[in-house]
C-alpha positions as CSV (number, residue, x, y, z in Angstrom):
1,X,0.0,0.0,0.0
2,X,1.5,3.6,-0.8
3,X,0.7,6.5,0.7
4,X,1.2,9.7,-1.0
5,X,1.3,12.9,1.0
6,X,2.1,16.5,-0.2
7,X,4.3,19.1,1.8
8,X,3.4,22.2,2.4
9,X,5.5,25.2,1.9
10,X,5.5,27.6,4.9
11,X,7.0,30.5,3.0
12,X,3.8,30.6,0.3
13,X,1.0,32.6,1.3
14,X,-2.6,32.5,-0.4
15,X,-2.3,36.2,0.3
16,X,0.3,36.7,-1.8
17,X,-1.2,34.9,-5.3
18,X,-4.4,37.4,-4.6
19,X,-4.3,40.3,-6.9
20,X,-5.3,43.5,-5.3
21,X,-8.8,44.7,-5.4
22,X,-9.1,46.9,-8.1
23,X,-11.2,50.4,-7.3
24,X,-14.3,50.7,-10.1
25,X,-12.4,53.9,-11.3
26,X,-9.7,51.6,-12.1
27,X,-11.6,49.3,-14.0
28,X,-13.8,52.0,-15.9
29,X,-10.6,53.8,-16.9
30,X,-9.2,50.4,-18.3
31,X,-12.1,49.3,-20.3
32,X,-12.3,52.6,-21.6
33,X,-8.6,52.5,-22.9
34,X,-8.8,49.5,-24.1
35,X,-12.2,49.4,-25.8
36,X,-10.7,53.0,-27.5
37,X,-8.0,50.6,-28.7
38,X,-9.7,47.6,-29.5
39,X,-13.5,48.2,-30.4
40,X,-13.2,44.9,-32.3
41,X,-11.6,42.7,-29.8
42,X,-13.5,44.1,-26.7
43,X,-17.0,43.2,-28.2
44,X,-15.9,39.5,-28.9
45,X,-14.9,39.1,-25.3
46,X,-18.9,40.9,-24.4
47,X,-20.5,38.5,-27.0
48,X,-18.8,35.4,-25.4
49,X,-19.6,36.3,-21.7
50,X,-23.2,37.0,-22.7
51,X,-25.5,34.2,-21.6
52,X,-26.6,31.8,-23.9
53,X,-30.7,31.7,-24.9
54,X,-32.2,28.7,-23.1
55,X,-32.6,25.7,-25.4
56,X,-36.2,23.8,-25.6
57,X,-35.2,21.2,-23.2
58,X,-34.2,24.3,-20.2
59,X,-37.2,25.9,-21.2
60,X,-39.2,22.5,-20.5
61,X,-37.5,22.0,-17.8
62,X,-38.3,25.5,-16.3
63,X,-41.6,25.0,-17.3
64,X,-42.1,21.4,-15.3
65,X,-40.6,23.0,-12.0
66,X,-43.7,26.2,-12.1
């Protein structure tokens, strides 16, 4: 029988691998840089994070759980 085990590092931090909160001016200022930049590019990343329209089986579905 073998027992694996991992060690763990006392220097690393989860702290540390966080990125800082960013303010909304922040993020307002660098969507508006970049979308100035990249009209094209920024709406592709919009269209894929939209959600998707519910298909006829989620609609059932929904429509079994009312």
């Amino acid at each position: 029988m073998k027992i694996f085990f991992q060690k763990e590092n006392p220097t690393a931090s989860p702290e540390a691998s966080e990125k800082p909160a960013k303010s909304l001016d922040a993020i307002r200022t660098d969507f508006e840089k970049n979308f100035r930049e990249n009209p094209d590019i920024v709406w592709e990343v919009i269209k894929k994070n939209l959600p998707k329209p519910q298909t006829k089986a989620e609609k059932g579905l929904i429509a079994l759980a009312d």
